[in-house]
Structures are given as structure tokens and as C-alpha cells.
N, C-alpha and C positions, 0 to 999 in steps of 0.2 A: 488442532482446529475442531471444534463444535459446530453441527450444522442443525437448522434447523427450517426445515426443507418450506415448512408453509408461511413462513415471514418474508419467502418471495413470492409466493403463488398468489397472496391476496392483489397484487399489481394488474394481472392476467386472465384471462378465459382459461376457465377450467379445461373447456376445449385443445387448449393450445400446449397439454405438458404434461400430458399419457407416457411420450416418451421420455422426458424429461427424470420422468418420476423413475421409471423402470432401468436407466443408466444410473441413478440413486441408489437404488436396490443392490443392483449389480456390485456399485462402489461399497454401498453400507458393506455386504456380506465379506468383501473382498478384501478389505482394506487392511483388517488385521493376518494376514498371510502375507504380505509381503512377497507378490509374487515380483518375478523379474520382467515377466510380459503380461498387460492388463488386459481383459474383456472389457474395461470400462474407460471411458475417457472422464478428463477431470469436468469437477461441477462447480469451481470456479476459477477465475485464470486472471493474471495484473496483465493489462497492455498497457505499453508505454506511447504516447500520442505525440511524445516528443520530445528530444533531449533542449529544446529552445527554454530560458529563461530570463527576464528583466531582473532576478536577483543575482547573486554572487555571494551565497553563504558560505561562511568560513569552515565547514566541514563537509562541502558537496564538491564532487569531483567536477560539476560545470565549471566552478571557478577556476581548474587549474589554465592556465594560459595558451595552451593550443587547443582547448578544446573547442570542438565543433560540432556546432548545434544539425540538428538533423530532426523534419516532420515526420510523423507516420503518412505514408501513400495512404489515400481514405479505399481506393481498388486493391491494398491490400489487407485492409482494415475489416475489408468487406467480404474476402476468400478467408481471412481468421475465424469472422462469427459463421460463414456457411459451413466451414470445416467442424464447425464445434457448436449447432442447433443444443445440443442434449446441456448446456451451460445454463447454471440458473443467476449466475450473476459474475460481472466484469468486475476489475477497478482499472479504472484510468488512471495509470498514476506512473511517472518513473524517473527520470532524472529532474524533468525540467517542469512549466509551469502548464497543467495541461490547456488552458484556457488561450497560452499562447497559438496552438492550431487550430485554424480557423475552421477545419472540419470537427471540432469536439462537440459539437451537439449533435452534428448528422453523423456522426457516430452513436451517440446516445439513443439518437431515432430507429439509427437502423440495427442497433441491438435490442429496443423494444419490439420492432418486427417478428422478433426470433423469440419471444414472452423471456427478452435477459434484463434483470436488471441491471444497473449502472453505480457506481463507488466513485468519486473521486476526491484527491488530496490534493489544493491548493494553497499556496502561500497570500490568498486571500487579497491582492493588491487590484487584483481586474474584477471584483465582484460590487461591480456598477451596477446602477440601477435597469439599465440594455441587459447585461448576463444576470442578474437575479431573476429578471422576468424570463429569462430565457429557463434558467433551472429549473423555475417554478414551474414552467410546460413539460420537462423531463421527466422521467422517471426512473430519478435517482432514490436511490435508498438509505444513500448514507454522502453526504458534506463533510470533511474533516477541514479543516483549517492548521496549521501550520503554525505554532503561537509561542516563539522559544525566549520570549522577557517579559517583564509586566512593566517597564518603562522604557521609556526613549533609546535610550542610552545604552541599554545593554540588547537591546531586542537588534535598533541597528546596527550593533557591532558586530552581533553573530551574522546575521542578516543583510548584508552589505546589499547599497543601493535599493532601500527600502524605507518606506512612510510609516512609522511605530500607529502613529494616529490615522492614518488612512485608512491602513488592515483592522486597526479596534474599529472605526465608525462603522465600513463595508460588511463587519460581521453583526455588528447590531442591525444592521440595516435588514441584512440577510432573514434575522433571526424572527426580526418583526413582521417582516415579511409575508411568513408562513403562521402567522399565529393562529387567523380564524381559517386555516387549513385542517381537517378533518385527520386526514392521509398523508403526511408527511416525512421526510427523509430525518433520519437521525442527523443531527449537528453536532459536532464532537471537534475540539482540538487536541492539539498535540504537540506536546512539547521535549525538544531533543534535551536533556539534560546534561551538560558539561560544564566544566570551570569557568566560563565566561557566564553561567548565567544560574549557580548552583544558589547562588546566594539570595535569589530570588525564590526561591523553591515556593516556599508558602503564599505570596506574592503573587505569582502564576495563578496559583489556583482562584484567590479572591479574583483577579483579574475577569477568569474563565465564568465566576459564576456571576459576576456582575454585567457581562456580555449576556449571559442566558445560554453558554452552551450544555449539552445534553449531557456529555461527557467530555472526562477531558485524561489523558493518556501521558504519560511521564515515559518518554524511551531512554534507556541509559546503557542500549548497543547504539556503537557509533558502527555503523560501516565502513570497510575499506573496498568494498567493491570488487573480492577479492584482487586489490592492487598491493603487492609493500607499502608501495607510495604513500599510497594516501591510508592504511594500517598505521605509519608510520605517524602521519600528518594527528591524524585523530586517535593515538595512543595517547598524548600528552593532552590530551581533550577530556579523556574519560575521570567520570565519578564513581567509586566506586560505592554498590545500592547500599553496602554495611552500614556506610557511614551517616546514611542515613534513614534509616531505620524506624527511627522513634518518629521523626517527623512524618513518613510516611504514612505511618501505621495512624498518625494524629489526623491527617488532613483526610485517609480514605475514611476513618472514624464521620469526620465531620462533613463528607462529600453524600453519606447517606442519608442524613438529618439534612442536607441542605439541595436538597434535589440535582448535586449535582456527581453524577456519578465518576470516579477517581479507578485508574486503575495502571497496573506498573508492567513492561516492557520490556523486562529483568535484560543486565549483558549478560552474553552466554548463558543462552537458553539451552544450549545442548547439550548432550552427556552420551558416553557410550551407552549411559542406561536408557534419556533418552532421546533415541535416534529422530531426526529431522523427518518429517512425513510430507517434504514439500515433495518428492519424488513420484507419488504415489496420489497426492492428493490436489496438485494445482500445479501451474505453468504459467511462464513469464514470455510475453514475445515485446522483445525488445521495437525500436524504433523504425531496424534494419527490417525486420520479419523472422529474425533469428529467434528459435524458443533456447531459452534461458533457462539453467535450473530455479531461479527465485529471486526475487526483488532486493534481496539481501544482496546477491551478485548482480544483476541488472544490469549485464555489458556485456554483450556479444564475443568483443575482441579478450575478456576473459576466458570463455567457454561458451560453446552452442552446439547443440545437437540435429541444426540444421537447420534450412530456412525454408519459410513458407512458398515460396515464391518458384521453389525447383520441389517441393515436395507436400504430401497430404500432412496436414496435422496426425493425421491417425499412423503413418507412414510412420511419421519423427518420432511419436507417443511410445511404439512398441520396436522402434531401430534399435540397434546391436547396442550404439553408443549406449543411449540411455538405459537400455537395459544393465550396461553394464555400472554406471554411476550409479544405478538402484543396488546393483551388489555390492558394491564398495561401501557404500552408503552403511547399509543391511550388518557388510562384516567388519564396520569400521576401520575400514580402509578409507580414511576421509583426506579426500583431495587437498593438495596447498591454498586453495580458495576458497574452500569450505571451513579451516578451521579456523579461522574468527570467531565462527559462532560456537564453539566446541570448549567446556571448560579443561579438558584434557591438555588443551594447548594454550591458554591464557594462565 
């Protein structure tokens, strides 16, 4: 991760992130040691607002058939951002549709209270002209949209119980929106890339830039959540990036020339050489209030290192647990749920 501390400060009162700046500090210096108990707490962290979703994508674990949907408590919502002042930016973002909790803005409110800014990744079906004005009041920093076909036909396939043209209008809509906005949030999509939608590849991207998005992100790690199950489910999903290559290299080629910025997602981004820095440098508190090693995992009932709700975030940051999954981590001793992301084991 790359930070770059003052593309959140311009949001906020200089007033308001003396100490913000000096847990920065702390982290910058720290970071490459690799200790197993931190002086710092993380400077940015995923909350999940809610596993509830109106889709049923074919590579998301909400689809599988007992699954059950669950909100984030906004009184626990609210003991996350107090436990964690020194945070310079959230994402909302985790199984389900964040837009579906109806406290998602008074969450956005009451993380600007704190000078935090706000991220979230929606699959773009509830971005009516009620929530666009609503965002537009927010102060978010970054919109993704969720954009995995450039026609009907295959966007709903992937995307089960979904409007292909509903999500393209609601993102132009969004996009126009903001246009004699001064100060505004990055707009970025995102598109999961698998066999159901590989053939669209160049397709996507015309799609992305004829919407007007800022950017747009090609992921070609499928998550399993560290589950078998669903490893299993979206093993026969995945694209491997070789194969394509050439197109790749053509469309980032053409995404600079054409204002729209293109960038890749690689699977298996890990390597013993190198090792995952979500340990060290962010945190996931799922739906339950359980912190999570990362949004890759983003499921309590895989792993937690404890819940907000019996404990301080600062408490959980530096417990035994995670100090220990930072060692393991460290001497590649990588847990059964972590090697998804690990080319050592793919």
C-alpha cells in the first residue's frame, strides 16, 4: 500500500489531525520492522455495514443458500470510529450492498466528525437520484462501482438479479452529477474478471470510458473467503493474467491517452518474497464487530481476533492472537485461509 497522507487532509481543519499526523509518523517509521506488537494503530481500516444484498453474484458467498444477511449496529459503528480517532480514511465495503443499511450515511457523517474520510464499493443499483444527493452531501473520497460486463447478457449472468441498464444510467447519472463540483470523490469501476465475462475484456473498458469513469480496475483474484467451498466454486472461474497480456498492456496503453486510468489486480499477489502488509498496516471489522485479518477473508466465522463489543480495538490490535498471525505471517508460516493469495500454493 502507498499512502499519501495529504489527499485526505485537504477534506478537514488543519485543526482537527495533529494527532492523526503523529500516529503516521509512528506508522511511516515502523512499518518496515515488522514488529509483532505495534505503537501505532492502523491509518486505514474496511468496515463492513452489512452482509444484506438485492444481488446474488455468481462468485459471492451471499449467494450461497443459507446465507444470512446481517446489518452493522450503527452503536457499534460508533465505538469502531471512537476506538480508532488517529484513522484518516474508512472503506465501507464488504460482502453485501453497503447502501442496503440504512444507517450508511450516518455513518459517513459520523466518521467525518472524527476528520475520517469515507470509500465505498457499490454494485451501483440503489444510486437514485435520493442517494446521489445524498453522496453529494458526504465526504467521500472515492465511489467505485462494481461493473463486471459491458452487455446485458453477460453483466446479468455474472450478477444475478440485476438491471445491466439501470447500473450504466445510475453511474452516468452519478458521474454528471459531480461535474461543476470543484472537490470531488474519485469514480472508479471495477471489474472482477472470470470466464463468464473474459471475452468482454476490451469491451469493459470502452463501456467504463463512455460512462466517464476516472478509473477502472480489472481484479483477476477471485476470493474464496478463506472457505474450500467457495475456493472450490471460483477455481473454475479464474482467468489466468498470461493469457492475457497483450490486451492488457494495449488497453492500459490506451487508458492514458484516453483519460481513463486502467489498472490490474494481479491473482496472487503474494510471495514468500512478498509478504502481505495487511497485518501491520489495516484492519477489517466485519458486520458482527469481529476484526478480521482483511477484506480478502471478510468472515468472522473464518478467523477473528476478537470483537469490539467485549474489547478495545487497541486491546485486539496488540492481543497475543494477532500478534501471533503477524509471526506467522513474517516467517511464512501462512495459515490455510491465507494461502489463496500466496503463489507458493496456487
Amino acid at each position: 500500500m502507498h499512502y499519501r497522507i495529504n489527499k485526505y487532509l485537504i477534506w478537514f481543519p488543519k485543526k482537527k489531525i495533529f494527532f492523526k499526523i503523529f500516529n503516521f509518523i509512528k506508522f511511516y517509521l515502523s512499518k518496515k520492522s515488522k514488529t509483532l506488537r505495534l505503537n501505532y494503530l492502523p491509518i486505514t481500516m474496511d468496515i463492513e455495514p452489512t452482509t444484506g444484498c438485492n444481488f446474488r453474484c455468481t462468485m459471492c458467498q451471499v449467494s450461497s443458500p443459507n446465507f444470512i444477511s446481517k446489518n452493522l449496529d450503527y452503536e457499534m459503528f460508533q465505538k469502531v470510529i471512537e476506538d480508532n480517532k488517529q484513522l484518516l480514511k474508512i472503506k465501507l465495503q464488504g460482502m453485501g450492498e453497503p447502501l442496503v443499511n440504512n444507517n450508511f450515511f450516518n455513518m459517513v457523517e459520523y466518521a467525518s466528525k472524527y476528520s475520517i474520510v469515507s470509500e465505498i464499493t457499490t454494485n451501483g443499483s440503489l444510486l437514485n437520484e435520493k442517494n446521489i444527493s445524498k453522496l453529494k452531501r458526504s465526504n467521500l473520497s472515492r465511489i467505485t462501482v462494481s461493473i463486471d460486463g459491458a452487455s446485458a447478457e453477460v453483466f446479468e449472468k455474472i450478477r444475478i438479479k440485476s438491471n445491466f441498464e439501470t447500473v450504466v444510467s445510475n453511474c452516468k447519472n452519478l458521474i454528471n452529477s459531480y461535474k461543476k463540483i470543484l472537490i470531488r470523490p474519485e469514480i472508479s469501476a471495477w471489474c472482477v474478471v472470470q470466464n463468464d465475462n473474459v471475452n468482454e475484456f476490451e469491451e469493459i473498458f470502452e463501456l467504463c470510458k463512455d460512462i466517464g469513469f476516472d478509473k477502472l480496475t480489472y481484479q483477476f483474484h477471485l476470493s474464496g473467503w478463506g472457505k474450500k467451498e467457495w475456493d472450490e466454486i471460483n477455481k473454475n472461474k479464474k482467468i489466468k493474467i498470461d493469457t492475457l497480456k497483450k490486451k492488457i498492456e494495449k488497453i492500459k496503453k490506451r487508458g492514458t491517452l484516453e483519460n481513463l486510468e486502467v489498472n490490474i489486480f494481479e491473482e496472487n499477489l503474494l510471495s514468500f518474497e512478498k509478504q502481505c502488509v495487511w497485518p501491520w498496516e489495516s484492519s477489517y471489522i466485519s458486520k458482527t464487530g469481529d476484526v478480521v485479518p482483511c477484506c480478502i477473508i471478510g468472515d468472522e466465522k473464518v478467523v477473528s481476533f476478537g470483537n469490539i463489543k467485549k474489547s478495545s480495538f487497541n486491546e485486539i490490535w496488540n492481543s497475543e492472537k494477532y500478534s501471533l498471525f503477524r509471526d506467522n505471517i513474517k516467517k511464512n508460516k501462512i495459515p490455510d485461509y491465507c494461502k489463496n493469495c500466496y503463489k507458493e500454493f496456487n
